[in-house]
C-alpha positions as CSV (number, residue, x, y, z in Angstrom):
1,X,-13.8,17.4,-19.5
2,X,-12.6,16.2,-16.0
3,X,-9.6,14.4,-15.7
4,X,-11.1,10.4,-15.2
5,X,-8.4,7.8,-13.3
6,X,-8.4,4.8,-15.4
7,X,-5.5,2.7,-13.7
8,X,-5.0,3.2,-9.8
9,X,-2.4,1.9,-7.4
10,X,-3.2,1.4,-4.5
11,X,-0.1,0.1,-1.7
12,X,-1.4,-2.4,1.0
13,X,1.2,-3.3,4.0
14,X,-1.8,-4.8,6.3
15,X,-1.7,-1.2,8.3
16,X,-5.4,0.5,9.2
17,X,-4.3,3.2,7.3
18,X,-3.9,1.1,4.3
19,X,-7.1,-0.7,4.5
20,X,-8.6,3.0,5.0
21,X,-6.6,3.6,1.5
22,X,-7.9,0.5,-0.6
23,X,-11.2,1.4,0.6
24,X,-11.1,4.9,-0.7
25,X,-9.6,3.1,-4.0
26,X,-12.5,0.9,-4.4
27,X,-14.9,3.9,-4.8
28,X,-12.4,6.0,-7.1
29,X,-12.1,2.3,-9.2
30,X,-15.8,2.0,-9.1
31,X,-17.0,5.6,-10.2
32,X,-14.0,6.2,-12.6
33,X,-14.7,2.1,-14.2
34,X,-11.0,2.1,-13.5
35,X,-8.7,-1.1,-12.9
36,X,-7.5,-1.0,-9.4
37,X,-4.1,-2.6,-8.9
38,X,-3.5,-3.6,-5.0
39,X,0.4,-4.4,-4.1
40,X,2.5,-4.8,-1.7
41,X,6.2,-4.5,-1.1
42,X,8.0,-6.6,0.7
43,X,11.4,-5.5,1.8
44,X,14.5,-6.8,3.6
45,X,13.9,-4.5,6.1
46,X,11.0,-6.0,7.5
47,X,12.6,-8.8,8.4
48,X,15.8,-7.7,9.9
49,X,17.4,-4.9,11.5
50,X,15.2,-2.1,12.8
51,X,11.7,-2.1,14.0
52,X,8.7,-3.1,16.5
53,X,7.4,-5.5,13.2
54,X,10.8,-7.1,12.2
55,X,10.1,-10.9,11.8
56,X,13.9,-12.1,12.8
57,X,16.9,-10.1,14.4
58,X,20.1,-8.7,12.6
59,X,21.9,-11.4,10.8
60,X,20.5,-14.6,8.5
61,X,17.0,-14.4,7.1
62,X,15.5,-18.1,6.7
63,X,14.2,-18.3,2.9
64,X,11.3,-20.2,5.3
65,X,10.5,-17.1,6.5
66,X,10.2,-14.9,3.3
67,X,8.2,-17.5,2.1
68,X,5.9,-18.0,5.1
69,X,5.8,-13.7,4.9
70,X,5.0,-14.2,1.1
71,X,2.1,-16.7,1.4
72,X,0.5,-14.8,4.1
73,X,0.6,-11.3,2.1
74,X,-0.6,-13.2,-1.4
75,X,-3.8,-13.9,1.3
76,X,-4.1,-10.6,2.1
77,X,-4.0,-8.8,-1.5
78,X,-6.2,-11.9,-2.7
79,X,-8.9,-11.0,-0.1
80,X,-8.8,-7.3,-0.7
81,X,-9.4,-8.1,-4.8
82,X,-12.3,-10.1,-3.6
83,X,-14.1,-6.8,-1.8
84,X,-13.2,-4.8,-4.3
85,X,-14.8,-6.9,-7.0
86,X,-17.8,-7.6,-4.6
87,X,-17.7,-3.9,-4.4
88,X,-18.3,-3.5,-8.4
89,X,-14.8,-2.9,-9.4
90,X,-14.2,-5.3,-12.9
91,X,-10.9,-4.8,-13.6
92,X,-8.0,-6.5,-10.3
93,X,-5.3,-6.9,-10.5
94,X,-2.8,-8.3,-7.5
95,X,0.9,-8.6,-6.8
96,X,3.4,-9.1,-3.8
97,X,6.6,-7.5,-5.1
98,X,10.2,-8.0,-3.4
99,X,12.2,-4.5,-3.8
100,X,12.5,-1.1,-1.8
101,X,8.6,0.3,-1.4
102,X,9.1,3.7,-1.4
103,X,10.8,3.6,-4.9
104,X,8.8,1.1,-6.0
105,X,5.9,3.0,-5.1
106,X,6.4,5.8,-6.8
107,X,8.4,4.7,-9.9
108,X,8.8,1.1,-10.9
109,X,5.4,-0.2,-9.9
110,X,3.7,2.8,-11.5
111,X,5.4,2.7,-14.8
112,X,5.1,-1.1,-14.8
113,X,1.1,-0.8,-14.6
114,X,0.7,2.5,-16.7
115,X,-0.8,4.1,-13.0
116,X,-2.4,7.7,-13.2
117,X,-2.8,7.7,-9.7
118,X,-1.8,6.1,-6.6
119,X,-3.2,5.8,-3.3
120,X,-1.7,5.4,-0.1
121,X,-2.4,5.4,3.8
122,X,-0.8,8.5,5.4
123,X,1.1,6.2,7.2
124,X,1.8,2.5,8.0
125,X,4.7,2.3,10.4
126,X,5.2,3.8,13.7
127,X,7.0,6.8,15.1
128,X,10.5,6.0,16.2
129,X,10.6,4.0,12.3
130,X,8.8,7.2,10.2
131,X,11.9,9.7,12.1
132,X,14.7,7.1,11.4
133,X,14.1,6.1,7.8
134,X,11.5,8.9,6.6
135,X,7.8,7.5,5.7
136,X,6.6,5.7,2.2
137,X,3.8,8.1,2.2
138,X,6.3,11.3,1.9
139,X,8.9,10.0,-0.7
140,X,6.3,8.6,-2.9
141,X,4.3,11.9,-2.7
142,X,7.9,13.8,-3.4
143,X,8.9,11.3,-6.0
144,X,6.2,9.5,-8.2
145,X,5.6,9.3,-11.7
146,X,1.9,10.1,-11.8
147,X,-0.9,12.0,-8.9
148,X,-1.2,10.5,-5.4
149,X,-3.6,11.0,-2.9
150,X,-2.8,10.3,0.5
151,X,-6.0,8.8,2.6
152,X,-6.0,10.1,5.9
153,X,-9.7,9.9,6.7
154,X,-12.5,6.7,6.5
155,X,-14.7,6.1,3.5
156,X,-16.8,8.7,5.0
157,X,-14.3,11.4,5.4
158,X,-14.1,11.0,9.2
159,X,-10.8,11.6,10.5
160,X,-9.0,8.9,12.8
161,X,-9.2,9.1,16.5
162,X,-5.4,10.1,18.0
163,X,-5.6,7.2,19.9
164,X,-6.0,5.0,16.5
165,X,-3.5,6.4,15.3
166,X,-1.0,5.8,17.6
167,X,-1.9,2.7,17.9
């Protein structure tokens, strides 16, 4: 008997990749009558310090911010559990989580939700951020609890365009 995937994570940050990963989700969830489980991480580091997509500088975060940040992910997971249930997945589940992604990725979140496999974009941040802190895609794949499949291609196996993907 084939191995089936009954309980998928799937890790959304807003990136193209990631959208190209909760697509391929939402056909694993479908044909495996699996509950898909879209989150997201938010992290400190996304608002200060480091970064082309920091929301502030180095110093004070406003709670306003975070909150703002918050609302506007909660938006984002909310609309992706729409297409996947319009897409014939049954079983949605949705969270915005505040922690470190990479280990929340491939530990907490997994063992939380009872995850056989996650699914991630290869990657969702850009080149100068992937050399200094390392990418979410590679510690989770080194580090997780359960299988991971990292999407690199469309829903039709078509690899991304350079140009896409350094954009």
């Amino acid at each position: 008997m084939a191995a089936e995937y009954k309980h998928i994570l799937v890790g959304v940050d807003g990136s193209r990749q990631a959208r190209r990963a909760l697509d391929k989700a939402i056909a694993v969830a479908v044909r495996n009558q699996a509950e898909l489980i879209i989150v997201t991480v938010m992290s400190g580091g996304d608002y200060v310090g480091l970064g082309s997509d920091t929301q502030v500088g180095f110093g004070y975060v406003d709670q306003r911010v975070m909150d703002e940040s918050r609302q506007e992910l909660e938006a984002t997971v909310d609309k992706y559990r729409r297409r996947a249930q319009e897409a014939g997945v049954e079983q949605v589940v949705t969270a915005v989580f505040y922690g470190h992604a990479k280990v929340d990725l491939a530990r907490t979140l997994p063992k939380e939700y009872q995850a056989d496999l996650i699914m991630l974009g290869a990657t969702g941040v850009n080149v100068v951020e992937r050399m200094l802190m390392g990418s979410t895609a590679s510690y989770v794949v080194a580090n997780a609890i359960c299988d991971v499949l990292i999407v690199r291609t469309d829903i039709h196996n078509q690899a991304q365009s350079l140009k896409k993907l350094i954009d």
